[in-house]
C-alpha positions in Angstrom: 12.3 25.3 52.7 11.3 24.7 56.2 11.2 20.9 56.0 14.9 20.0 56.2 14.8 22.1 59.5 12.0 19.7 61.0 13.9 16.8 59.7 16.7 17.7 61.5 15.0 17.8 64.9 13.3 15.0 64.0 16.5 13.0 63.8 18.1 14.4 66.7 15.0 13.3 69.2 15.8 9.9 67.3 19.3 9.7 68.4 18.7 10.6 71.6 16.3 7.8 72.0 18.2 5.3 71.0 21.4 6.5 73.6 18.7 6.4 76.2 17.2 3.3 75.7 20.4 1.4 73.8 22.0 -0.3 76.4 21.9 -0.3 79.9 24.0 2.2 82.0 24.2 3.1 85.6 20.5 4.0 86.7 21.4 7.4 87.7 22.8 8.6 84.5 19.8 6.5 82.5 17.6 8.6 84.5 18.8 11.9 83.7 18.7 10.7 79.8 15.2 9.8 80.4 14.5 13.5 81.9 16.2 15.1 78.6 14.1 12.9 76.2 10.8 13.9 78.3 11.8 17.7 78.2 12.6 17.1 74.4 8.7 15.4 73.6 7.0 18.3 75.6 8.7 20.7 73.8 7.0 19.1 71.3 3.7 18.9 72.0 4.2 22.7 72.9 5.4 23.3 69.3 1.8 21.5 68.1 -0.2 24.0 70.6 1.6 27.0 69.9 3.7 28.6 66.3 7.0 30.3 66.2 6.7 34.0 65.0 9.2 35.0 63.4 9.4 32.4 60.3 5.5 32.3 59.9 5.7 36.1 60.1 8.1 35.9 57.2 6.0 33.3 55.2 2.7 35.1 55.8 3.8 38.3 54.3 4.9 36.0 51.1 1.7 34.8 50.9 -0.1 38.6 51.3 2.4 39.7 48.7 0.7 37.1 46.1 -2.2 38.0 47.1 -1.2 41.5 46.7 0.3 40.5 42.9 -3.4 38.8 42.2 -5.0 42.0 42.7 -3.1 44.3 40.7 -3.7 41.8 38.1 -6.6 42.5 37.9 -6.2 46.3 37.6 -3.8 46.1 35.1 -0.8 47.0 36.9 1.5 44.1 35.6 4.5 45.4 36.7 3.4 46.1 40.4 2.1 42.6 40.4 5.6 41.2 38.4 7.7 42.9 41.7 5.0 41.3 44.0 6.0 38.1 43.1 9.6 38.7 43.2 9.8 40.0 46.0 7.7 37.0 47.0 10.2 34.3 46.1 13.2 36.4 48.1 11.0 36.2 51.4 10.0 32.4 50.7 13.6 31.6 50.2 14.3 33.9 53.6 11.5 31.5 55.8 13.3 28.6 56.0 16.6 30.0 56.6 15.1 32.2 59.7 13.5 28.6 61.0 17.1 26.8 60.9 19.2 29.3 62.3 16.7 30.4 65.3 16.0 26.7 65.6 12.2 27.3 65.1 11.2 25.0 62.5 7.7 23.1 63.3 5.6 20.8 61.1 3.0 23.7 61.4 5.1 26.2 59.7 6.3 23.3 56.7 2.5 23.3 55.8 1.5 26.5 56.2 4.7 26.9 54.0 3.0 25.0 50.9 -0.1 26.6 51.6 1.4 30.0 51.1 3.5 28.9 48.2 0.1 27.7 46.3 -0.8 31.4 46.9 2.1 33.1 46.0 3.5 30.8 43.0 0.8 28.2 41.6 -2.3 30.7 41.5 -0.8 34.3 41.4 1.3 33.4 38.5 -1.3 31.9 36.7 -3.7 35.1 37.1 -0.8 37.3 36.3 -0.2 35.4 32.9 -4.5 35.0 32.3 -4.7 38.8 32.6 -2.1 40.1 30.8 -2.2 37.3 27.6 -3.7 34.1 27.9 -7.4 35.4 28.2 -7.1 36.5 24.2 -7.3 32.5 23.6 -10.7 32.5 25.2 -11.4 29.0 27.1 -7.5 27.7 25.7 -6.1 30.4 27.6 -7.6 29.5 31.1 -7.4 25.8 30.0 -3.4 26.8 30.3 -3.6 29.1 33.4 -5.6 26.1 35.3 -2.5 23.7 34.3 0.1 25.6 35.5 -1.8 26.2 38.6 -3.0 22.3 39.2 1.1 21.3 38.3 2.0 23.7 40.6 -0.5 22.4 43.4 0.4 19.0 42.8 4.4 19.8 42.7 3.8 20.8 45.7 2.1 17.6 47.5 4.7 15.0 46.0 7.7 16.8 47.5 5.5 16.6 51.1 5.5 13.3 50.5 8.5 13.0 49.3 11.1 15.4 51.0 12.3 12.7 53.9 13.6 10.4 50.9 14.3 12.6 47.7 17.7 13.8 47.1 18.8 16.9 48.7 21.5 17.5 45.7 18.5 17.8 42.9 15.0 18.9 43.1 12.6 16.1 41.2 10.5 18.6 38.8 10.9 22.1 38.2 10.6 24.4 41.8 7.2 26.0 41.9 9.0 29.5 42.9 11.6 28.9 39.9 8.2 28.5 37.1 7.0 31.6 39.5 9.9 33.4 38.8 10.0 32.7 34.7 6.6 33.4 34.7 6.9 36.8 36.2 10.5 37.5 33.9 9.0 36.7 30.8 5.8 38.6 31.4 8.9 41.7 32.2 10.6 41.2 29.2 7.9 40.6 26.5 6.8 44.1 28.2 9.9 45.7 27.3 9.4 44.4 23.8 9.0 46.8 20.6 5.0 46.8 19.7 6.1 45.0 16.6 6.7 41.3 18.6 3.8 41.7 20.8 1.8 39.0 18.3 4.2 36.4 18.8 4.6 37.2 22.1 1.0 35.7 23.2 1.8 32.6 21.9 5.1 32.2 23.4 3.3 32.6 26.8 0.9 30.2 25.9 3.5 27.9 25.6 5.9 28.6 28.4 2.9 28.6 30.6 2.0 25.2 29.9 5.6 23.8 29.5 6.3 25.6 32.9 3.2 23.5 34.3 4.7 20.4 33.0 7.8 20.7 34.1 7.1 21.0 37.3 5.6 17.7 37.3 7.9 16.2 35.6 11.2 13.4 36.9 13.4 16.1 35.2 16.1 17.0 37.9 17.2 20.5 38.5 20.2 21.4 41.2 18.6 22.6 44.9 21.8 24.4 45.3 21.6 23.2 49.1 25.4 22.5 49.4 26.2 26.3 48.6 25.3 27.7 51.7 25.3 31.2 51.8 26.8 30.9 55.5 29.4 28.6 55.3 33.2 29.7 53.8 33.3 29.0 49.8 36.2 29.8 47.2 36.8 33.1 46.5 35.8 32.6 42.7 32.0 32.0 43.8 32.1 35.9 44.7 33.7 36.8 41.5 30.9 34.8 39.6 28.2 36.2 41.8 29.6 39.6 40.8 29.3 39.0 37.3 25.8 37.8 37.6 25.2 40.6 39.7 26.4 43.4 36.9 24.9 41.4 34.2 21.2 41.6 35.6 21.7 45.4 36.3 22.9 46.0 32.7 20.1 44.6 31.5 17.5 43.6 34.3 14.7 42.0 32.1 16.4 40.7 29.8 18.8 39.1 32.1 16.4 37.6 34.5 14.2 35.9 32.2 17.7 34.4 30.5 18.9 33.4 33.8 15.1 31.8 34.3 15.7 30.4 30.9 19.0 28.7 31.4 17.7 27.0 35.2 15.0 25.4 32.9 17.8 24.1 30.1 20.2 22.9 32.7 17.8 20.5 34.4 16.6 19.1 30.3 20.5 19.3 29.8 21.4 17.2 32.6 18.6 14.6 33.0 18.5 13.8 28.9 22.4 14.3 28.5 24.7 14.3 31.5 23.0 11.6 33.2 22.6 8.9 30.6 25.9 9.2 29.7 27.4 9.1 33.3 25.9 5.9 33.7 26.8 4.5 30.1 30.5 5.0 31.4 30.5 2.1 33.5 29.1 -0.1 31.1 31.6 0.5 28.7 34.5 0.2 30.8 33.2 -2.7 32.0 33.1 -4.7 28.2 36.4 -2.9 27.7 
């Protein structure tokens, strides 16, 4: 979340280099460029030395509440630990947008960012799903814990890698927060469940679990949702749709959330398998026409 922010700054420094050094310009007015660009690299080298509070604050207390969910976990209390995590992925989202618009992003906070997103959605999940199914599979259920958890530790590294050239439209592989989040709905609504379905209920975690995993390694594409920003002026029917989403997951909150987890993990399958090989078979076959 934090890592468009630092790109940004990154590429105005960059800018400003280039109108300094360009072409030359009266040496007064070169000088004064000069002074802004030096004022512009201390700043950071102070940002290396020192961390912004307020969006670390906010990432921190994602990464306690993982913690937190890992612990309950343990004592059984799956729905305490199920919130944890939600509440989690709401605060993780929250980071990033606190860095942008108080113009604190760092490189510090972008790793310590992943860091607490390995926490919070690769190895809470995965302890969450052990204790309250997988571990009735013996050493195949830990075998699937320990693959979502590595997927979602290595999801994680390739978009470090890759975040200053991948797409800003579509994230490559499943979000690690989004397989957090289906994780924690499924384990929700398989609770709600009559007693009777609780049988085939283990073995549809064991599969989710390591499909999840996959998926988030995967080249399947799934939408970032970075050009609805919730602070810029949209049509008035995106209200109306978040207001039907809205009284759908209150009708039915378990139900509805792992469906809406559900139908985020068909849209990116949908569109990398369907929509996009025959967008680009259009051309071809308008060119033979």
């Amino acid at each position: 979340m934090r890592r468009k922010a630092v790109d940004q700054q990154n590429d105005t420094i960059q800018a400003e280099e280039r109108a300094v050094f360009a072409e030359p310009v009266r040496l007064e007015d070169n000088r004064a460029g000069r002074h802004r660009l030096n004022e512009r690299i201390r700043e950071r080298l102070r940002d290396k030395r020192a961390v912004y509070l307020l969006p670390n604050m906010i990432t921190m207390t994602s990464m306690f509440l993982g913690f937190l969910s890992m612990i309950w976990s343990v004592q059984g209390r799956y729905s305490d630990a199920c919130l944890a995590l939600l509440v989690s992925a709401l605060m993780d989202g929250l980071d990033g947008k606190v860095a942008r618009l108080t113009h604190s992003a760092s490189e510090f906070g972008v790793q310590f960012d992943s860091l607490a997103d390995l926490v919070a959605f690769g190895f809470a999940p995965a302890m969450l799903v052990w204790q309250w199914s997988l571990q009735t599979f013996g050493r195949a259920g830990v075998a699937a814990a320990f693959i979502y958890a590595a997927c979602g530790a290595l999801r994680l590294a390739r978009f470090n890698v890759s975040a200053h050239t991948a797409s800003k439209r579509f994230f490559v592989g499943l979000p690690i927060p989004a397989g957090a989040c289906t994780m924690v709905c499924f384990v929700l609504f398989a609770g709600a469940m009559p007693d009777g379905g609780q049988g085939s209920m283990r073995y549809l975690c064991f599969a989710l679990t390591v499909l999840t995993g996959f998926l988030m390694v995967s080249r399947v594409r799934y939408f970032s949702f970075k050009e609805y920003d919730i602070f810029r002026a949209h049509p008035y029917r995106v209200l109306v749709t978040f207001l039907v989403l809205l009284a759908l997951l209150y009708s039915s909150p378990k139900l509805m959330g792992f469906a809406y987890c559900a139908a985020y993990i068909a849209s990116g399958l949908v569109y990398t398998f369907y929509l996009l090989p025959k967008s680009s078979q259009q051309p071809e076959h308008r060119q033979g026409d």
